[in-house]
NUTORGU-858986 format. One record per residue: x, y, z of N, C-alpha, C in turn; residue in one letter. Coordinates in Angstrom, 1 decimal, m for minus. Layout:
# NUTORGU-858986
[[X, Y, Z], [X, Y, Z], [X, Y, Z], "a"]
...
This chain:
# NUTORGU-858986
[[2.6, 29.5, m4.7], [3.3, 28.3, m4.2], [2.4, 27.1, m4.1], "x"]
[[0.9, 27.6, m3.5], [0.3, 26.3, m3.3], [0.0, 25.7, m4.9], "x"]
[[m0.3, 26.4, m5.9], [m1.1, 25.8, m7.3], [1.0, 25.0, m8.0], "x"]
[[2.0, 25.7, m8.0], [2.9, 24.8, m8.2], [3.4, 23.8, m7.3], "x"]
[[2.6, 23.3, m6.0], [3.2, 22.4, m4.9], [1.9, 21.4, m5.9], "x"]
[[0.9, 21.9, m6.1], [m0.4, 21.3, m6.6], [0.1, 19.9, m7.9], "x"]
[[0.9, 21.0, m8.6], [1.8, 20.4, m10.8], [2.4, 19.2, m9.3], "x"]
[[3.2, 19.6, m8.7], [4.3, 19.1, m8.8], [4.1, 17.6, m7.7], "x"]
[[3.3, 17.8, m7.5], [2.9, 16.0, m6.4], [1.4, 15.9, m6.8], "x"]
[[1.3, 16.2, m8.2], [0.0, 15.3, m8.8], [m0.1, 13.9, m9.2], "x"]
[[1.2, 13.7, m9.9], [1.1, 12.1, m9.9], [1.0, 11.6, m8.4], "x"]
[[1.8, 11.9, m7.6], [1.4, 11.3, m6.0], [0.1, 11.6, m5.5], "x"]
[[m0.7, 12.6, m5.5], [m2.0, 12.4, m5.3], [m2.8, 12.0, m5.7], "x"]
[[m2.7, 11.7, m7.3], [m3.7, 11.1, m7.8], [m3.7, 9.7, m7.6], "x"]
[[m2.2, 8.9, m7.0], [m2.3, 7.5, m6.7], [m2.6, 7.1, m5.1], "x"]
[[m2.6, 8.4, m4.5], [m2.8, 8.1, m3.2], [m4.9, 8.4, m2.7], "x"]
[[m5.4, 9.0, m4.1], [m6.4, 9.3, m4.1], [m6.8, 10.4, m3.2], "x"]
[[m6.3, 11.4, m3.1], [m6.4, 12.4, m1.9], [m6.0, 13.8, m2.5], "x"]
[[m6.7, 14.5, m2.3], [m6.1, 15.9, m2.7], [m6.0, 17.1, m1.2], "x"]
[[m4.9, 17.5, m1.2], [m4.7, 18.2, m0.3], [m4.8, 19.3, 0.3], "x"]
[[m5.4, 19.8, 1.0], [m5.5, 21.2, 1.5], [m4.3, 22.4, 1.3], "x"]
[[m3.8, 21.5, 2.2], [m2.4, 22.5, 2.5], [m1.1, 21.0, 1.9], "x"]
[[m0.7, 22.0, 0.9], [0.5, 21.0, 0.3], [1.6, 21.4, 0.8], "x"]
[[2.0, 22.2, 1.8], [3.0, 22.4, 2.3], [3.0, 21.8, 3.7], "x"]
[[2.1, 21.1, 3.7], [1.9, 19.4, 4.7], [2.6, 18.6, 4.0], "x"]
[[2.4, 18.3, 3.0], [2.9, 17.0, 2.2], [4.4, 17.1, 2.0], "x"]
[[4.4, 18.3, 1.5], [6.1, 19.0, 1.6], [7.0, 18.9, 2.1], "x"]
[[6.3, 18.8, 4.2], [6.9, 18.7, 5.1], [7.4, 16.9, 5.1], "x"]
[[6.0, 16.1, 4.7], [6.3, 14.9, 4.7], [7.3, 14.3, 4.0], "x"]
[[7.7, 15.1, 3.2], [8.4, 14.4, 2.2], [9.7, 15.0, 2.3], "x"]
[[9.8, 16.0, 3.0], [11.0, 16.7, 3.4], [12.3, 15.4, 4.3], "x"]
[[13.7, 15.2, 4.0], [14.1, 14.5, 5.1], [15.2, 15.1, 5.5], "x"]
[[15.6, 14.9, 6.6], [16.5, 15.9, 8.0], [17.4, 15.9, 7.2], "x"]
[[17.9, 15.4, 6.0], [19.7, 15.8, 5.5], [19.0, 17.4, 5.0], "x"]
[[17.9, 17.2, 4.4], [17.6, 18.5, 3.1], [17.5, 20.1, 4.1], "x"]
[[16.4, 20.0, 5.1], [16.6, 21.3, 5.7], [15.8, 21.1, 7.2], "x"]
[[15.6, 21.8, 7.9], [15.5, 21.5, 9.9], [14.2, 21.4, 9.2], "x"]
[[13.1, 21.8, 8.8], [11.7, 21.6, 8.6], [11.7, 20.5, 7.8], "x"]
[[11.6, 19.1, 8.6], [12.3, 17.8, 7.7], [10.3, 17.5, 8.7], "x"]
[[10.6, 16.1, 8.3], [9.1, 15.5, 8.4], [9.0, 14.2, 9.8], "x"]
[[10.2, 14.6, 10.7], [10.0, 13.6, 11.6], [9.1, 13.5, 12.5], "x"]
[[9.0, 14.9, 13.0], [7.3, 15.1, 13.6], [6.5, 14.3, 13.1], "x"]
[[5.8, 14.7, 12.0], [4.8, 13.9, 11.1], [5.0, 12.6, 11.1], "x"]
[[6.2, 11.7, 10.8], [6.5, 10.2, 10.8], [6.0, 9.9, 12.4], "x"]
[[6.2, 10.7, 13.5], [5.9, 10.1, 14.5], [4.3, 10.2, 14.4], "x"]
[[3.7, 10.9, 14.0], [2.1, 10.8, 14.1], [1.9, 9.5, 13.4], "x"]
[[2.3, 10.0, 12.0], [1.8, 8.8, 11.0], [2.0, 7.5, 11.6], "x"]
[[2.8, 7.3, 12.0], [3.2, 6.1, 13.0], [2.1, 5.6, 13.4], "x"]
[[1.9, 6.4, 14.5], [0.4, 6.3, 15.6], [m0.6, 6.0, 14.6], "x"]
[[m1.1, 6.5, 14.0], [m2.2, 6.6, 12.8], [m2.6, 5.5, 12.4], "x"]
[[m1.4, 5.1, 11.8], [m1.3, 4.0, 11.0], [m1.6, 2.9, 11.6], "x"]
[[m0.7, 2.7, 13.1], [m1.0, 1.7, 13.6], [m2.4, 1.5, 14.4], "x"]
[[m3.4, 2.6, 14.5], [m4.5, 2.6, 15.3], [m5.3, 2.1, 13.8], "x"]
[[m5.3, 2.8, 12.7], [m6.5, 2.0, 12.1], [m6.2, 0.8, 11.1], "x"]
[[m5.2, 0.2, 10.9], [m4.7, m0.9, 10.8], [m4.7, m2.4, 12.0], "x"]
[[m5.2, m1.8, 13.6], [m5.5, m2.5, 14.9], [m6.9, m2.6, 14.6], "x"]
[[m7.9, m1.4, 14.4], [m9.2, m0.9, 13.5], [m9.6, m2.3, 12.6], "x"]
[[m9.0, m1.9, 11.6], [m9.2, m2.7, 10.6], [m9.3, m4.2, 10.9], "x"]
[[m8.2, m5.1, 11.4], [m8.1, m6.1, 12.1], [m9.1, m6.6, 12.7], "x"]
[[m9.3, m5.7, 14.1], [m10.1, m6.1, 14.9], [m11.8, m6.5, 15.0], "x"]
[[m12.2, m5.4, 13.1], [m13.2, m5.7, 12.6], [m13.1, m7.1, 11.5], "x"]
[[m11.9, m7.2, 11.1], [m11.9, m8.7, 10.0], [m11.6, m9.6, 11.1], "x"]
[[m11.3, m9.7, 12.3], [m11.0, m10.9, 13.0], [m11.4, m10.9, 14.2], "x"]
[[m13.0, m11.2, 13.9], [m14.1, m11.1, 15.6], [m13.5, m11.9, 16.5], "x"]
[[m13.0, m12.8, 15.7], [m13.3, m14.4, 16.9], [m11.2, m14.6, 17.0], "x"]
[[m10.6, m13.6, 16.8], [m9.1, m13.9, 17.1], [m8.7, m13.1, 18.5], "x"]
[[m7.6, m13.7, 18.9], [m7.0, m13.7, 20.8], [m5.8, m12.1, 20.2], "x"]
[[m5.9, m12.0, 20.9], [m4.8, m10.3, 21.2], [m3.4, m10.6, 20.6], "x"]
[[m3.1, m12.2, 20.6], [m1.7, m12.1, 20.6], [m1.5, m12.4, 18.5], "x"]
[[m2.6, m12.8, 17.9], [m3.1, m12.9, 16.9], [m2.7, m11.4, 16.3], "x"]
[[m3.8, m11.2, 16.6], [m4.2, m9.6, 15.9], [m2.6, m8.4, 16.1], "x"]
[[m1.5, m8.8, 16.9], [m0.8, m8.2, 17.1], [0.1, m8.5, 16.2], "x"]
[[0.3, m9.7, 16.0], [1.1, m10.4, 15.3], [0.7, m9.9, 13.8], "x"]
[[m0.3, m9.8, 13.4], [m0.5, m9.4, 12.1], [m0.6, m7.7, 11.8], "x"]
[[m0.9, m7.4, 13.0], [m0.6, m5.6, 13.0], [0.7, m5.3, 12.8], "x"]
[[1.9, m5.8, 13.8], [3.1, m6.0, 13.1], [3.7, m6.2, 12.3], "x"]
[[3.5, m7.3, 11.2], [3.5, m7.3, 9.9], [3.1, m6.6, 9.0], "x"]
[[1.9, m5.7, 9.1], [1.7, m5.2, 8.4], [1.9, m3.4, 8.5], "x"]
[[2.5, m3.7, 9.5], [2.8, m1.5, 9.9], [4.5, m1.4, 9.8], "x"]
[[5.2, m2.9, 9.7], [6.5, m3.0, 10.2], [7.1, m2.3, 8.5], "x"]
[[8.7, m2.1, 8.8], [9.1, m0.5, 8.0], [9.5, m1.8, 6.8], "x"]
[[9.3, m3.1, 6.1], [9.6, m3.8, 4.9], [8.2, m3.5, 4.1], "x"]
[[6.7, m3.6, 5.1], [5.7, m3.6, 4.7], [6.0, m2.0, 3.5], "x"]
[[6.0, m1.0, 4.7], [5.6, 0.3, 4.3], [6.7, 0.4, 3.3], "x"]
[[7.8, 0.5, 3.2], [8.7, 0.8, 2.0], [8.2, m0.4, 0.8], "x"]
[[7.4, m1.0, 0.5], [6.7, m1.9, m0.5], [5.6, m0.6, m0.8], "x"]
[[4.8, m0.5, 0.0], [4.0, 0.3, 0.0], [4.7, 1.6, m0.9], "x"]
[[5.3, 2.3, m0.3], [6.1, 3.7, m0.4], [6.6, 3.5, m2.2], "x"]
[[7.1, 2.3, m2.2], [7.4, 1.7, m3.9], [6.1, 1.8, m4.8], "x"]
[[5.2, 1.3, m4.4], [4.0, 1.3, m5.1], [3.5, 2.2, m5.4], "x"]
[[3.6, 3.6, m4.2], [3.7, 4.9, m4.9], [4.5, 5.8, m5.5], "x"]
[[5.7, 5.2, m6.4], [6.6, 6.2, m6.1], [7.0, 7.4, m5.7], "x"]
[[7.2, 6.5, m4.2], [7.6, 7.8, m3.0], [8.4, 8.2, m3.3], "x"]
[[9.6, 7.3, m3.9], [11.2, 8.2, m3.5], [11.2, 8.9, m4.4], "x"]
[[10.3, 9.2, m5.7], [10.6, 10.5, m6.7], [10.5, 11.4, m6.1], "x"]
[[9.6, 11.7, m4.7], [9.4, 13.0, m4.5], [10.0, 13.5, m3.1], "x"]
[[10.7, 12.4, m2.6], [11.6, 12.9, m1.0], [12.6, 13.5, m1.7], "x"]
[[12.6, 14.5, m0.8], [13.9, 15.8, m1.1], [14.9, 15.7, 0.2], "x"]
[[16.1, 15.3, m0.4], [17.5, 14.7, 0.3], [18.1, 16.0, 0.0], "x"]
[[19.1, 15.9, 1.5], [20.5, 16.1, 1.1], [21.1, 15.7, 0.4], "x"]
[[22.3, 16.7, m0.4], [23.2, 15.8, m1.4], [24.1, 15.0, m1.1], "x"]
[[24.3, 14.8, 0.4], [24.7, 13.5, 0.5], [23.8, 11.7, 0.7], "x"]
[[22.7, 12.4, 0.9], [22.2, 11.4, 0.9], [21.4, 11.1, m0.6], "x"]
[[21.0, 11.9, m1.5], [20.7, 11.5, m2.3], [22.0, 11.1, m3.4], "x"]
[[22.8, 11.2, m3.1], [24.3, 10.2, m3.6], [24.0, 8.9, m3.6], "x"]
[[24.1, 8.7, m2.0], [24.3, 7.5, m1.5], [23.0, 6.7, m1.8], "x"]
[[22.0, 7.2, m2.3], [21.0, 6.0, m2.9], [19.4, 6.4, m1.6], "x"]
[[19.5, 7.3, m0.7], [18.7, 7.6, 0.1], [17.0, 7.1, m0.8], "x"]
[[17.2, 7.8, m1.5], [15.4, 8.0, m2.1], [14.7, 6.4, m2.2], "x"]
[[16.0, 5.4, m2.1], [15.5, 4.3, m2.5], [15.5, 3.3, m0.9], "x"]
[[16.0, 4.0, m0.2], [16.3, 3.5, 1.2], [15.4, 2.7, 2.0], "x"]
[[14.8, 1.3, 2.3], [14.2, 1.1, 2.7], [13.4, 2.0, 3.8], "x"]
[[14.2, 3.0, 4.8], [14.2, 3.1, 6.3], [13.5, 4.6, 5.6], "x"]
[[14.0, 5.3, 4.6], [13.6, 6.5, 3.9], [12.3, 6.6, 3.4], "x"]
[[11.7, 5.3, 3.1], [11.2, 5.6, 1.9], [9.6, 5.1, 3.1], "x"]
[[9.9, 4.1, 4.2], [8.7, 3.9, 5.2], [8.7, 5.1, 5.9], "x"]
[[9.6, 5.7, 6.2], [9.7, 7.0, 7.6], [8.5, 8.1, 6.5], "x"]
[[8.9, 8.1, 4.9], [8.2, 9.6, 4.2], [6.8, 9.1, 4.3], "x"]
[[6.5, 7.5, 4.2], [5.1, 7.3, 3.9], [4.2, 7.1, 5.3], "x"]
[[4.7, 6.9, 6.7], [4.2, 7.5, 7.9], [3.8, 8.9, 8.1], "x"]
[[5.2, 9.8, 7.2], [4.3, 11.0, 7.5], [3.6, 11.6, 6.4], "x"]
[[3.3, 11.0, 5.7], [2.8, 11.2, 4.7], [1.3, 11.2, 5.7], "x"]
[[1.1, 10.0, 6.0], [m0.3, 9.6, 6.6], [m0.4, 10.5, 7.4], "x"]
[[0.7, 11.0, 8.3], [0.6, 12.2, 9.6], [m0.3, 13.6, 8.9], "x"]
[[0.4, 13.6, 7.5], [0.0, 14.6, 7.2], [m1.3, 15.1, 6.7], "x"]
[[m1.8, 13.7, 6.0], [m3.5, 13.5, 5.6], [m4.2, 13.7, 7.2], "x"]
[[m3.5, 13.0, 7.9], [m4.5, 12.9, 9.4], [m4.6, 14.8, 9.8], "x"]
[[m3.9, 15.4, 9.7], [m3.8, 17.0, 10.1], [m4.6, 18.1, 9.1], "x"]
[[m4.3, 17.4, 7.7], [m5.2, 18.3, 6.9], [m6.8, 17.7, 6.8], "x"]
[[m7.2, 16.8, 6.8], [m8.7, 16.0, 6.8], [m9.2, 15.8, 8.2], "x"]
[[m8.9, 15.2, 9.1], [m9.0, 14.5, 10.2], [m8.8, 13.3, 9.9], "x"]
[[m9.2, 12.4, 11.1], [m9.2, 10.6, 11.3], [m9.7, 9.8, 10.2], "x"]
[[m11.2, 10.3, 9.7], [m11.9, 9.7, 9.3], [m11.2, 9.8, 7.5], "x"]
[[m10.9, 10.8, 7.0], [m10.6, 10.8, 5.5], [m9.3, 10.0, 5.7], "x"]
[[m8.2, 10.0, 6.5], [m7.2, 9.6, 7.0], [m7.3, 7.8, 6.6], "x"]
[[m8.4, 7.8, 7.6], [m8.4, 6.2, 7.5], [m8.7, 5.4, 6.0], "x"]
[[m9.7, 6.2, 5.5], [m10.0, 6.0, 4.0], [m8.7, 5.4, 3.0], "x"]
[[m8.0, 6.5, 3.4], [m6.5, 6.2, 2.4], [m5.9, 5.5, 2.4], "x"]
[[m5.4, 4.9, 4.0], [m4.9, 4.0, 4.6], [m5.3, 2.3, 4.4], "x"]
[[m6.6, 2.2, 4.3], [m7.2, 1.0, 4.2], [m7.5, 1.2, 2.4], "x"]
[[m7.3, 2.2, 1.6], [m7.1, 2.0, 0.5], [m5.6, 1.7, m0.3], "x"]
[[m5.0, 1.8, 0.3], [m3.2, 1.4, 0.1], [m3.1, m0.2, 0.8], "x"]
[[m4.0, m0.3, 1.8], [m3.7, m1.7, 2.1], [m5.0, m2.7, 1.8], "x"]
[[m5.7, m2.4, 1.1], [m6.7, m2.9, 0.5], [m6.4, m4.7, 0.0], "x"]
[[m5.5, m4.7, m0.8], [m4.9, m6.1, m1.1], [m4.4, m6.9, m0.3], "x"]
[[m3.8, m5.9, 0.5], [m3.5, m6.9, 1.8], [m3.6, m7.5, 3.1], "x"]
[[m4.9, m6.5, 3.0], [m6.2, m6.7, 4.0], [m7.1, m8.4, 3.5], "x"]
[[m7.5, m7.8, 2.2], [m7.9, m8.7, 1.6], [m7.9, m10.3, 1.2], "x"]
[[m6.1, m10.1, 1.6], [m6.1, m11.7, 1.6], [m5.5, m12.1, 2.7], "x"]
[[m5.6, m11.5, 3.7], [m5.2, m12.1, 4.9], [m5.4, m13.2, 5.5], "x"]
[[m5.7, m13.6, 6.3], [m5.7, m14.8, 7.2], [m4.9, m15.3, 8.1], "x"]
[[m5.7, m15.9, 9.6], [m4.9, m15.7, 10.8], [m3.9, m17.3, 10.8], "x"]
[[m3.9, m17.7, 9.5], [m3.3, m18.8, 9.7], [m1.9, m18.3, 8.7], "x"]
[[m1.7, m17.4, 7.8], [m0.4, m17.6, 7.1], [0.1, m16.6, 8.0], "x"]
[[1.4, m15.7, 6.9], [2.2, m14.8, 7.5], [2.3, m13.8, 6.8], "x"]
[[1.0, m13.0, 6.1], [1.3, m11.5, 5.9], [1.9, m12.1, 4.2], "x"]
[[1.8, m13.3, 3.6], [2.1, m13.3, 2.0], [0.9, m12.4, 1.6], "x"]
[[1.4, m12.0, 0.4], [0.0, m11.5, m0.2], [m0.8, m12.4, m1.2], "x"]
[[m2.0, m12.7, m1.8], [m2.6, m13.9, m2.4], [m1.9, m13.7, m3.7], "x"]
[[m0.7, m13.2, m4.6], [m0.5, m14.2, m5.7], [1.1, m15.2, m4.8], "x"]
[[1.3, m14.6, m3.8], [2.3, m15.3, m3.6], [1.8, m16.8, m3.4], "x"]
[[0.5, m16.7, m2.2], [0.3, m17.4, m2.0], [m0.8, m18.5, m2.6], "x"]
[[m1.1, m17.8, m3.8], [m1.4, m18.9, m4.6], [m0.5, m19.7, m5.5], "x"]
[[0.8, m18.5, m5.4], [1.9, m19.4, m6.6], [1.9, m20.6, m5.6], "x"]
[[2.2, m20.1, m4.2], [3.0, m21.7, m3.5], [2.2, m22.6, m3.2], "x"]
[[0.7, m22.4, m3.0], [m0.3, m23.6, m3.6], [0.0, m24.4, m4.2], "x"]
[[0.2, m23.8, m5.6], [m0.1, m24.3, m7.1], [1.0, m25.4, m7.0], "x"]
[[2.0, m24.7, m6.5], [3.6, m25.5, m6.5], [3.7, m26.6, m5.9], "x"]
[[3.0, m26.6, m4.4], [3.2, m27.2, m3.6], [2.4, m28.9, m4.1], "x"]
[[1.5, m28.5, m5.1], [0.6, m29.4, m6.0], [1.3, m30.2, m6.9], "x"]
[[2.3, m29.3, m7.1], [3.4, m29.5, m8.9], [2.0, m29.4, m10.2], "x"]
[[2.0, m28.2, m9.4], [0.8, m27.6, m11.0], [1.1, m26.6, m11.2], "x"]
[[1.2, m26.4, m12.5], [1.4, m24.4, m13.0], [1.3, m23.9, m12.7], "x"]
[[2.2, m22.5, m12.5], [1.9, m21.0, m12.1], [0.5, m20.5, m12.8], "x"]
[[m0.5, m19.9, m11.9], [m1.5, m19.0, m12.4], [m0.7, m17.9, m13.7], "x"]
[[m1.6, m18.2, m14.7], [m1.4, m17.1, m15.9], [m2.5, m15.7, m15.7], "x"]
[[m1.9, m14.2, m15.7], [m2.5, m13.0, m15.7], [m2.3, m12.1, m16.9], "x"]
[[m3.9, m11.9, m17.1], [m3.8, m11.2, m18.6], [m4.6, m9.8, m18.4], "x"]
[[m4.1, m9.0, m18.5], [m4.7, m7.7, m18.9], [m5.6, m7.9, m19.4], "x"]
[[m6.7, m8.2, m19.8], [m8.1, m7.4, m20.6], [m8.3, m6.7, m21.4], "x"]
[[m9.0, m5.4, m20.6], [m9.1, m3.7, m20.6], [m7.8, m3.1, m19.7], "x"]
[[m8.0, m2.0, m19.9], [m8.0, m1.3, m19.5], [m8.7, 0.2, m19.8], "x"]
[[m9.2, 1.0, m18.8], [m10.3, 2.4, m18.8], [m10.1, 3.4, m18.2], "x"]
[[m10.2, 4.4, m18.1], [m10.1, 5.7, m17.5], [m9.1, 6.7, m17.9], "x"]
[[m8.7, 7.8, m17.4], [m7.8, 8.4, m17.7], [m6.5, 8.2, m17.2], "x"]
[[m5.1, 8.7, m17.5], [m3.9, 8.4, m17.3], [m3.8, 8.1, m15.6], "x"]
[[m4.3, 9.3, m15.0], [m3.7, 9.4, m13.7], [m5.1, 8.5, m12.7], "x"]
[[m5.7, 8.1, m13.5], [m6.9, 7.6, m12.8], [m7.6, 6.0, m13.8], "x"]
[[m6.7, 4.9, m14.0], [m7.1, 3.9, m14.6], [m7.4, 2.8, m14.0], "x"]
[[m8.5, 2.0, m14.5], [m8.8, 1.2, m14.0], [m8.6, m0.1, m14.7], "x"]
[[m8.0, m1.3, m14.5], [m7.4, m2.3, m15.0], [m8.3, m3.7, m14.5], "x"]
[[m8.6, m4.2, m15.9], [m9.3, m5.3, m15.2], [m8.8, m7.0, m15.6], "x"]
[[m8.6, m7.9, m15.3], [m7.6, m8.7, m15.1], [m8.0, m10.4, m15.3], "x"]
[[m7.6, m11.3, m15.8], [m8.2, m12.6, m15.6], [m7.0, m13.4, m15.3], "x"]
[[m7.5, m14.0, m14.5], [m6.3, m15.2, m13.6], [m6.9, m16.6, m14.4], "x"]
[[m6.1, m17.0, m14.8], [m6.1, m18.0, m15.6], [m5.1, m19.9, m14.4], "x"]
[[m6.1, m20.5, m13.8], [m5.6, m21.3, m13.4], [m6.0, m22.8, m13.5], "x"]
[[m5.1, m24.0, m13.8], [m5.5, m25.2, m14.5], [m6.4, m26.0, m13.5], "x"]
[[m6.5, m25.8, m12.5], [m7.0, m27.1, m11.3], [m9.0, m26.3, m11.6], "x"]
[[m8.6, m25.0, m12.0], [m10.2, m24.5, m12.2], [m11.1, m24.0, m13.5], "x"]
[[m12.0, m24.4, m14.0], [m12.6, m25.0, m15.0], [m12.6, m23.1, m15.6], "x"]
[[m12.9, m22.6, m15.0], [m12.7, m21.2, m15.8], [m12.2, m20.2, m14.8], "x"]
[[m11.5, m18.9, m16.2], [m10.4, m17.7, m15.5], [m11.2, m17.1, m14.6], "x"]
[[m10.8, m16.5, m12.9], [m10.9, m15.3, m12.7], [m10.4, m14.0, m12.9], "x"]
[[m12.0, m13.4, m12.7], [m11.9, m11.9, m13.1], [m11.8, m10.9, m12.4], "x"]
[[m10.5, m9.7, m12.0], [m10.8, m9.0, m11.3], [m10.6, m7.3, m11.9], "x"]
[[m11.2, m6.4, m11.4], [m10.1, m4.9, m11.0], [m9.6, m4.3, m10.4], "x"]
[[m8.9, m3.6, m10.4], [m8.3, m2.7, m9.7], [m7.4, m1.3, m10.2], "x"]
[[m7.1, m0.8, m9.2], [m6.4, 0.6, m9.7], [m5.0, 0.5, m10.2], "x"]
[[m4.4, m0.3, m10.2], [m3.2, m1.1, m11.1], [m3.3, m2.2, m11.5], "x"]
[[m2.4, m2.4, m12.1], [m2.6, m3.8, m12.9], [m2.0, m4.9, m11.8], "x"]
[[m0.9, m4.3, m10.9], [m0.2, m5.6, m9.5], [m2.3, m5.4, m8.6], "x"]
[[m2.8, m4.5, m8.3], [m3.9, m4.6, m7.6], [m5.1, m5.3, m7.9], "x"]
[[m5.4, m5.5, m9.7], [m6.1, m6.1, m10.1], [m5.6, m7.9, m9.9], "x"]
[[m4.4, m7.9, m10.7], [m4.1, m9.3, m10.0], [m4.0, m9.8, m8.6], "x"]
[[m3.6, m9.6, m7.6], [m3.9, m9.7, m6.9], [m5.2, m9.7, m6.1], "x"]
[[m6.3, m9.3, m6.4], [m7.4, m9.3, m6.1], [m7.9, m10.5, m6.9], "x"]
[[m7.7, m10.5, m8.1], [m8.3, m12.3, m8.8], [m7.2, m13.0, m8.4], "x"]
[[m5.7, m12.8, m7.6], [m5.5, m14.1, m6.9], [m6.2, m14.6, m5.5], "x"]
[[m6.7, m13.4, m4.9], [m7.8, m14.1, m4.1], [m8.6, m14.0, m4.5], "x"]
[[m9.1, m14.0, m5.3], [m10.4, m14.7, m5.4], [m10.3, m16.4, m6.1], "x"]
[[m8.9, m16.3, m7.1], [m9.0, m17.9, m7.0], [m8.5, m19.0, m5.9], "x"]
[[m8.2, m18.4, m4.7], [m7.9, m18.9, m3.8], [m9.5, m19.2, m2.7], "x"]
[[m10.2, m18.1, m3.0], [m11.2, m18.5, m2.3], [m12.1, m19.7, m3.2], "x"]
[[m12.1, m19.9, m4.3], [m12.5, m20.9, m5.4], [m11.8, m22.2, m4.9], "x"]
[[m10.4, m22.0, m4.4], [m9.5, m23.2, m3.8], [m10.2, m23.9, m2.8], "x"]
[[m10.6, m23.1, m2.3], [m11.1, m23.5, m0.5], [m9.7, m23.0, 0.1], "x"]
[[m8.7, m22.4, m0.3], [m7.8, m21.9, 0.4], [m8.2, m20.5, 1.3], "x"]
[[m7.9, m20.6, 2.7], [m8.7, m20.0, 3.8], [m7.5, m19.1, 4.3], "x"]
């Protein structure tokens, strides 16, 4: 059971970068209350907690010099259930929640409320098979880009948004993104990216583990080139 739980949520582990002890953790995670009573709401309530402690973590180390009502304000945006079902998309989560057939009718897999609730316990479930510390790793590597371009002055855009509305706000062209390279193997590639924008004399260059991660990472960086803070 465990070496076919292994085939069968490899693409999900190898994007979540985590390999799992016990895959009938993950199982549970991804289990939801239509399909059978060992559904994963336990776990969503950890992951919950989890998520929102090292995401408070996270914050509280990027923003020495910010007031409580700050840092909350952006903890909430970024733990609230629009974030995490973006998130849950990025991995495709919903290929692998197992519904009732009524809910997988009605479009469940794609459910916003479905698809944040499997990727809390998802996290519940890393935090039970590793501990805290591998837990957090994963966590701040899913939100990596959007850690990244934060700032206590916007609202949680992420930097190509907010470079498009820069550029706009200028009446100057959308940043152009070009693939490169790309390297590595199927389930493990690395994408490296040039942001091409007119106000700056030459492209930025970035990588990442997708090609939306790589851009986004050279759109902050031509935002920090902006003097955009």
């Amino acid at each position: 059971m465990s070496l076919d739980l292994t085939k069968q949520y490899r693409k999900l582990t190898d994007k979540l970068g985590y390999t799992f002890r016990d895959y009938g953790l993950l199982q549970t995670a991804l289990t939801h209350s239509s399909h059978n009573k060992n559904h994963n709401e336990r776990l969503e309530f950890l992951g919950d907690a989890v998520l929102g402690w090292v995401i408070a973590e996270a914050l509280y180390q990027k923003f020495p010099h910010a007031r409580e009502g700050q840092l909350s304000r952006l903890r909430s945006g970024l733990v609230k259930g629009d974030t995490l079902a973006e998130l849950a998309r990025e991995l495709d989560l919903g290929l692998f929640i197992r519904l009732g057939q009524g809910e997988m009718k009605s479009g469940g897999q794609r459910r916003k409320s479905t698809l944040a609730d499997a990727l809390e316990a998802v996290m519940g479930a890393i935090f039970l098979d590793s501990g805290v510390d591998t837990c957090r790793t994963v966590v701040l590597g899913l939100y990596q880009d959007r850690l990244a371009g934060l700032s206590l002055d916007d609202n949680l855009k992420d930097p190509k948004t907010r470079l498009q509305e820069f550029l706009q706000a200028r009446k100057q062209p959308v940043p152009n993104y070009e693939v490169v390279s790309t390297s590595g193997k199927d389930h493990d590639q690395t994408f490296q990216v040039l942001c091409r924008v007119e106000l700056l004399a030459d492209p930025l260059q970035a990588t990442g583990r997708s090609r939306r991660h790589a851009e986004q990472a050279a759109a902050a960086l031509a935002l920090k080139a902006l003097g955009v803070k």
